[in-house]
DSSP file (Angstrom, degrees, kcal/mol; ACC not computed):
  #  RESIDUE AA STRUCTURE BP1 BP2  ACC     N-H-->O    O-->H-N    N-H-->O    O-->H-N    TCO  KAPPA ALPHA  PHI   PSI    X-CA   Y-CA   Z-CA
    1    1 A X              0   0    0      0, 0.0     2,-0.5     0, 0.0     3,-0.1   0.000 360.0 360.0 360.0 152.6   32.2    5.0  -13.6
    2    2 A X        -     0   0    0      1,-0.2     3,-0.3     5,-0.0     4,-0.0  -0.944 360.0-126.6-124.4 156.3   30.0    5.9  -16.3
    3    3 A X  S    S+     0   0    0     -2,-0.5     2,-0.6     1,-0.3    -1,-0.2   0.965 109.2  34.6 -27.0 -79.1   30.5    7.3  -20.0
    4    4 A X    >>  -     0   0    0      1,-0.2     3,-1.3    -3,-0.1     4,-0.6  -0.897  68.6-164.5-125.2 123.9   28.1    9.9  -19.2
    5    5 A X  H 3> S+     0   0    0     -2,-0.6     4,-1.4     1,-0.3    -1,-0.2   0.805  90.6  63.2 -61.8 -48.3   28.1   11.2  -15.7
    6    6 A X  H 3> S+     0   0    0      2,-0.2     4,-1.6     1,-0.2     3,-0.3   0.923  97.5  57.3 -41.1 -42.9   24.5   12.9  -16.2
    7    7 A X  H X> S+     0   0    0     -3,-1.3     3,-1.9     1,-0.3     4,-1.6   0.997 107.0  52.9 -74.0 -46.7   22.6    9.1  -16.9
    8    8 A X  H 3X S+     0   0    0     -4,-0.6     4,-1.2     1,-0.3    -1,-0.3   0.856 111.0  41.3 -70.4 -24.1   24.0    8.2  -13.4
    9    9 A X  H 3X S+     0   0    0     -4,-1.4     4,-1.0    -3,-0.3    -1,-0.3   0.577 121.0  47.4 -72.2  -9.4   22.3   11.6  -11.6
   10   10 A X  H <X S+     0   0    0     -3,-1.9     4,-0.8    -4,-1.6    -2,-0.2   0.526 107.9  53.4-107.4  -5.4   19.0   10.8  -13.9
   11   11 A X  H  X S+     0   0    0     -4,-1.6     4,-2.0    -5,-0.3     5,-0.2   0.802 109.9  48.0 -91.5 -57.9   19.0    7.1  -12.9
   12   12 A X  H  X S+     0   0    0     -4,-1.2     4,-1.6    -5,-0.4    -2,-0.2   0.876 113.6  46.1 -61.7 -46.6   19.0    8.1   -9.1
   13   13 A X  H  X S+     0   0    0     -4,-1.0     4,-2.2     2,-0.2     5,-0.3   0.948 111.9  51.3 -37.6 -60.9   16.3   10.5   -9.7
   14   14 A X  H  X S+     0   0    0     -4,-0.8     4,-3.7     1,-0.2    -2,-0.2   0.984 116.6  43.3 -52.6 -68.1   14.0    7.7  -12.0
   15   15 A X  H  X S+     0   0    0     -4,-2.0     4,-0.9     2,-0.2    -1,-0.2   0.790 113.7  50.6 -43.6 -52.4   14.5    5.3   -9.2
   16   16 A X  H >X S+     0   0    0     -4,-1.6     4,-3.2     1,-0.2     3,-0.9   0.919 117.7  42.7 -11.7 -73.2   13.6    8.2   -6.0
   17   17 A X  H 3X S+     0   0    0     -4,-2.2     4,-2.2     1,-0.3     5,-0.3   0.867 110.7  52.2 -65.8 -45.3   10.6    9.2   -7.8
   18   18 A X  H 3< S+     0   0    0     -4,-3.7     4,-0.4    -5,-0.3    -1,-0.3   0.654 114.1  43.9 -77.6   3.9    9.5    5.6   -8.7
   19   19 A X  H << S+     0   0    0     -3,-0.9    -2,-0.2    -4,-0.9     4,-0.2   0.948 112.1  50.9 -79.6 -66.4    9.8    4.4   -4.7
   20   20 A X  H >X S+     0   0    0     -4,-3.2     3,-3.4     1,-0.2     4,-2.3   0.913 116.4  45.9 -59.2 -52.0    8.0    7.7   -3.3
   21   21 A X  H >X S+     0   0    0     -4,-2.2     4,-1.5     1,-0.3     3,-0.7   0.988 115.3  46.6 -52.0 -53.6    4.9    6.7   -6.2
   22   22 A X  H 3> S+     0   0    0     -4,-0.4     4,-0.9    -5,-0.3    -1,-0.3   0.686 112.6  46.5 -62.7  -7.9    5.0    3.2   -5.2
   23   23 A X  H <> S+     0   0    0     -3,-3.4     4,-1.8     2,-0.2    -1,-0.3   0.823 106.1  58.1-108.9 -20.0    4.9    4.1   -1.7
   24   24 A X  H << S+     0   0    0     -4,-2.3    -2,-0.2    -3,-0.7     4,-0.2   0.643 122.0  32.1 -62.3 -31.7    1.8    6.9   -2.3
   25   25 A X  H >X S+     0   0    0     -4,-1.5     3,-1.4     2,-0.1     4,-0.7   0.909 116.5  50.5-111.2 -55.4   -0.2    3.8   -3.7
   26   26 A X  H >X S+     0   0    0     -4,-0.9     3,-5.3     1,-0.3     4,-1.4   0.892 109.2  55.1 -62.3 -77.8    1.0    0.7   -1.8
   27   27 A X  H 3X S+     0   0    0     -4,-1.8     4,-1.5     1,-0.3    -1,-0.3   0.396  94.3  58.2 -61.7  -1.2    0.4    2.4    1.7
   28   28 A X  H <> S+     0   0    0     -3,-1.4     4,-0.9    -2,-0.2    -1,-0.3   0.707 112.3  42.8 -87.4 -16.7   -2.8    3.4    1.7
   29   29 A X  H XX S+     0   0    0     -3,-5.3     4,-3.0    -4,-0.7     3,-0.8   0.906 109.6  57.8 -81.3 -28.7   -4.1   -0.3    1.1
   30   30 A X  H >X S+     0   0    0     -4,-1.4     3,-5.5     1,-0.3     4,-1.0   0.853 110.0  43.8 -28.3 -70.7   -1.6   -1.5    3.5
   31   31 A X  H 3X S+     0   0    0     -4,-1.5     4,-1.4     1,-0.3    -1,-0.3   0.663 114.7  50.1 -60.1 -20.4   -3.4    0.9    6.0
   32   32 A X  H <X S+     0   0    0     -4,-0.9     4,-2.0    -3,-0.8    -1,-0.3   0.685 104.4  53.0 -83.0 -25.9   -6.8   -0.3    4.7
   33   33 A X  H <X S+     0   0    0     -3,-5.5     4,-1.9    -4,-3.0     5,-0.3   0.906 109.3  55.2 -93.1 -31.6   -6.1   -4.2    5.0
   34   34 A X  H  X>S+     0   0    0     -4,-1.0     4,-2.5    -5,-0.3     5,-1.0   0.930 115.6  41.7 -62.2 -31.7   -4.9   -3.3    9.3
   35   35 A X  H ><5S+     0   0    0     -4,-1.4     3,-2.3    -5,-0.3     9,-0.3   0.803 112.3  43.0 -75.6 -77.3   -8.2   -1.8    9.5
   36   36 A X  H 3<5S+     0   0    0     -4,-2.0    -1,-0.2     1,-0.3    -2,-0.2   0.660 125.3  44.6 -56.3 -21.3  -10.3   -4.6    7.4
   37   37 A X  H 3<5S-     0   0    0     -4,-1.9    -1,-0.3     3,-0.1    -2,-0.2   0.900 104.4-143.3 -79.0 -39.4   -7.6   -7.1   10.1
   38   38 A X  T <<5 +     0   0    0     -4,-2.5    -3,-0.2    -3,-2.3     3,-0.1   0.987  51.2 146.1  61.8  80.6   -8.6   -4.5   13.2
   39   39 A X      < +     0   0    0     -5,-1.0     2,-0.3     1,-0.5    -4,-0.1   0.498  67.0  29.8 -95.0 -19.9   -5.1   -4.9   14.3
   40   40 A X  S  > S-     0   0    0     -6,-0.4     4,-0.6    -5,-0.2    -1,-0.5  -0.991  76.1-143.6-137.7 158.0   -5.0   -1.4   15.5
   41   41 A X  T  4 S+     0   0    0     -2,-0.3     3,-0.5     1,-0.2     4,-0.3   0.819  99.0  53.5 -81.4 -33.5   -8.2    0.1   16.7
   42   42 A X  T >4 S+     0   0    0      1,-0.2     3,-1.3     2,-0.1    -1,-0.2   0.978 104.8  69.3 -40.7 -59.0   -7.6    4.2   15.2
   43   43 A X  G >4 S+     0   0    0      1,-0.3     3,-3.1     2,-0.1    -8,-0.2   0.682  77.9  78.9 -69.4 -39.3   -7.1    2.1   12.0
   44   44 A X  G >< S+     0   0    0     -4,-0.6     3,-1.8    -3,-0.5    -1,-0.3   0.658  85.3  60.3 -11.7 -59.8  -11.0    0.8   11.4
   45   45 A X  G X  S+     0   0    0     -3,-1.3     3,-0.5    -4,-0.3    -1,-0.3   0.679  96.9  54.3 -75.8  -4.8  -12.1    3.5   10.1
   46   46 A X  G <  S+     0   0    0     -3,-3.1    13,-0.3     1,-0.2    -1,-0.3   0.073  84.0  88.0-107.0  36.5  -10.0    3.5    7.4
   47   47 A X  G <   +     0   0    0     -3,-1.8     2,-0.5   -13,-0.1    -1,-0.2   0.058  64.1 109.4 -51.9 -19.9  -11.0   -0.1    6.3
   48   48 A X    <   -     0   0    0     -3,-0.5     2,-0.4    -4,-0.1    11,-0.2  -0.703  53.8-161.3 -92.1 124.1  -13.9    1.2    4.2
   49   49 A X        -     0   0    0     -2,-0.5     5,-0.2     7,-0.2     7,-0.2  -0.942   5.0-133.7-119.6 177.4  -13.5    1.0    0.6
   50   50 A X  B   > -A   55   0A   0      5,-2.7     5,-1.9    -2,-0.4     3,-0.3  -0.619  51.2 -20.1-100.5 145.5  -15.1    2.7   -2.7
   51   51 A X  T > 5S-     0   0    0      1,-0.2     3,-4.3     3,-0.2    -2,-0.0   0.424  98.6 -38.4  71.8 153.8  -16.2    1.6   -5.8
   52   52 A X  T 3 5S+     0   0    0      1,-0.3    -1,-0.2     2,-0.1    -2,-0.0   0.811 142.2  39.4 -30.5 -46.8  -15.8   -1.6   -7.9
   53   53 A X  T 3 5S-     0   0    0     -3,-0.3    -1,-0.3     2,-0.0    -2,-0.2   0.067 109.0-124.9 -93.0  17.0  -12.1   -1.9   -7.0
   54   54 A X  T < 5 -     0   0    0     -3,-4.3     2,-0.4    -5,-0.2    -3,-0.2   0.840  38.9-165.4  18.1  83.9  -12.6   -0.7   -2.8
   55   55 A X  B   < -A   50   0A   0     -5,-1.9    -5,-2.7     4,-0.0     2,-1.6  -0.851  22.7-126.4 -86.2 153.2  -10.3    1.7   -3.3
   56   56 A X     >  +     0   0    0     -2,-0.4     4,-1.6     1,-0.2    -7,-0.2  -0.575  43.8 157.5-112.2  86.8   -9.2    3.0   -0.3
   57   57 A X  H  > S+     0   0    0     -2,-1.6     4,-1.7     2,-0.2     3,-0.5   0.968  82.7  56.5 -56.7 -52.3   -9.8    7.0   -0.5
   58   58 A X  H  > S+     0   0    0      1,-0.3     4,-2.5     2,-0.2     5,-0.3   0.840 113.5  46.4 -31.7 -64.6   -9.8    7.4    3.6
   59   59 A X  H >> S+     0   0    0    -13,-0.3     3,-1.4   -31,-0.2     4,-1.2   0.877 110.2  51.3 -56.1 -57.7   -6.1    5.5    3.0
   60   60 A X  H 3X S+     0   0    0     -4,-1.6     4,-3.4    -3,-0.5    -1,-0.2   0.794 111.0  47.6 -39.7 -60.6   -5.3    8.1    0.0
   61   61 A X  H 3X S+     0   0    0     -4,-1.7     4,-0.8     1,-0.3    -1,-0.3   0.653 114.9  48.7 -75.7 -16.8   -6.2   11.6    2.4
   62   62 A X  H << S+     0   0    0     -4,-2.5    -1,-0.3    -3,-1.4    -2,-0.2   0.703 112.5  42.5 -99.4  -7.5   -4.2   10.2    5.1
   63   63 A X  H >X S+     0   0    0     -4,-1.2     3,-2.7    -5,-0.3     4,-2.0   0.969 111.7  54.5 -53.4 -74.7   -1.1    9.3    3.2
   64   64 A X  H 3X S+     0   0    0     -4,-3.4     4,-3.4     1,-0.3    -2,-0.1   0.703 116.3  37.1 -26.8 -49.2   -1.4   12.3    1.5
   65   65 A X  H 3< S+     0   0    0     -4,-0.8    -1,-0.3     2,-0.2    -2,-0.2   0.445 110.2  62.5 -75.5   1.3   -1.5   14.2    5.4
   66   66 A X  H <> S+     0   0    0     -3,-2.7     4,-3.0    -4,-0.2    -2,-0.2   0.792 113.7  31.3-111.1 -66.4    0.9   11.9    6.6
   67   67 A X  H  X S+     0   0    0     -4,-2.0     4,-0.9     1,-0.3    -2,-0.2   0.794 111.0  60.0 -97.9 -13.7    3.7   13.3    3.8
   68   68 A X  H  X S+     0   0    0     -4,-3.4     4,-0.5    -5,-0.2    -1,-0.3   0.728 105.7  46.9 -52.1 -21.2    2.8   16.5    3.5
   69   69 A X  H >> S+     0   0    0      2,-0.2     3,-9.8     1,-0.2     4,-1.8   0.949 115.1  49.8 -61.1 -76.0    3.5   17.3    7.6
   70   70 A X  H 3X S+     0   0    0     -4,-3.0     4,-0.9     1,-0.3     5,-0.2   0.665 113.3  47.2 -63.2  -4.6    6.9   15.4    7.0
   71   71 A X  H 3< S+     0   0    0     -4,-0.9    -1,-0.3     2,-0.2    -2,-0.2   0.669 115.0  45.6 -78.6 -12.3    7.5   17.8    3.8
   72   72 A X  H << S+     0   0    0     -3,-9.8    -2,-0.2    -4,-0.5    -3,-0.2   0.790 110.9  48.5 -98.0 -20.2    6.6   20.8    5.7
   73   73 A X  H  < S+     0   0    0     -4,-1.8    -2,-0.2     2,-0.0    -3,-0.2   0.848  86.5 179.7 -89.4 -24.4    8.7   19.9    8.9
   74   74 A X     <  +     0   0    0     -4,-0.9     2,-0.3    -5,-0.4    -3,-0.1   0.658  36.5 114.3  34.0  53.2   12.0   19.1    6.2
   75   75 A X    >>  -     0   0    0     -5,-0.2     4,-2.2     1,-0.0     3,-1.2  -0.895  54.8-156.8-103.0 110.5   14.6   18.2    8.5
   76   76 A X  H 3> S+     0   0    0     -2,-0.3     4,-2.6     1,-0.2     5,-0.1   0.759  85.1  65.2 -34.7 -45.2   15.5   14.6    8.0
   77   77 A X  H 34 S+     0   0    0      1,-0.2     4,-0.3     2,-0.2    -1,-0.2   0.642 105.6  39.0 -49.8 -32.8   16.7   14.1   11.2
   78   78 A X  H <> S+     0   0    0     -3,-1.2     4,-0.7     2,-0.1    -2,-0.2   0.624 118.8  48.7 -90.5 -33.3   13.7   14.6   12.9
   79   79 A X  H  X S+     0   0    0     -4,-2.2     4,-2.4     1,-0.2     5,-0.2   0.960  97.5  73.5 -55.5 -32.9   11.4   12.5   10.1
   80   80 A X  H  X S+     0   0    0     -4,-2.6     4,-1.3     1,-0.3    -1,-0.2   0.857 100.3  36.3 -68.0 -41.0   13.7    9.6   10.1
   81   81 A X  H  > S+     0   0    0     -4,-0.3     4,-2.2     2,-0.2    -1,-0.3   0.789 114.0  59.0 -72.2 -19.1   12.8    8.1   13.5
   82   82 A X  H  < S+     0   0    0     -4,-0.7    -2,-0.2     2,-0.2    -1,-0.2   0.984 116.7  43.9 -56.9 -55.3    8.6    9.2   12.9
   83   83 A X  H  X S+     0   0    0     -4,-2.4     4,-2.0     2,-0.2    -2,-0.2   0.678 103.0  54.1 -45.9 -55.7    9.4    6.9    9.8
   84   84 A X  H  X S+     0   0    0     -4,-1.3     4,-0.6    -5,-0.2     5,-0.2   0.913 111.2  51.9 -58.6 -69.6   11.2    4.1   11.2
   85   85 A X  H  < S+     0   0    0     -4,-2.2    -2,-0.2     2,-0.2    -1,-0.2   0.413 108.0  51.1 -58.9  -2.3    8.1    3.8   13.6
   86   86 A X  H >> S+     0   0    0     -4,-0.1     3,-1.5     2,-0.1     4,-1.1   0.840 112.9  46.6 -87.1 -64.4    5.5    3.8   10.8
   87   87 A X  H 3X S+     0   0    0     -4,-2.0     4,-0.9     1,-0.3    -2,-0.2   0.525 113.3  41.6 -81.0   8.9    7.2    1.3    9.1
   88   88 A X  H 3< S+     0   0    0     -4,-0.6    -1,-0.3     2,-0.2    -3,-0.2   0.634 116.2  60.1-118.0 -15.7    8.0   -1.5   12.1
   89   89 A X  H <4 S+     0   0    0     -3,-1.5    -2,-0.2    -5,-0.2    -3,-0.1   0.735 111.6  31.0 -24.1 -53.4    4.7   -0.6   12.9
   90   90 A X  H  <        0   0    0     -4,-1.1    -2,-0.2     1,-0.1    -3,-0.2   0.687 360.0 360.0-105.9  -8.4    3.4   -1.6   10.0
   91   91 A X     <        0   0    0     -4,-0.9    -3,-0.1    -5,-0.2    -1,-0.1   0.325 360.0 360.0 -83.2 360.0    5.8   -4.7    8.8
């Protein structure tokens, strides 16, 4: 129990918001080191990266299309196995 019941709803928010950012940047190199591995063959093209630091935009615009779909379909139920199969896919 906490003192004040608000820090524990603003604590669960901080954390939310700092997984979905970590996951907005992590996964588009992910997706960029299976292409530079060619472990799957769709993935290649989005091996390429820009600039001093090969950032990987290609990874960026398909994250980006990746979690807008699953914000526009907003049932959980249906995202959660789509999800499941990205990520045992890619671990």
């Amino acid at each position: 129990m906490s003192v004040w019941g608000w820090l524990i709803y603003a604590g669960c928010f901080a954390a939310t918001l700092s997984t979905a950012l970590t996951n907005l940047l992590s996964v588009p190199r992910l997706v960029q080191a299976l292409g530079v591995d060619k472990i799957y063959p769709g993935v290649i093209f989005f091996s390429k990266g820009y600039g001093k630091n090969n950032e990987p935009y290609r990874g960026y615009v398909l994250t980006f299309l990746i979690s807008s779909t699953f914000l526009l379909i907003a049932d959980l139920n249906a995202i959660a196995p789509l999800i499941s199969n990205f990520y045992l896919a890619a671990y």
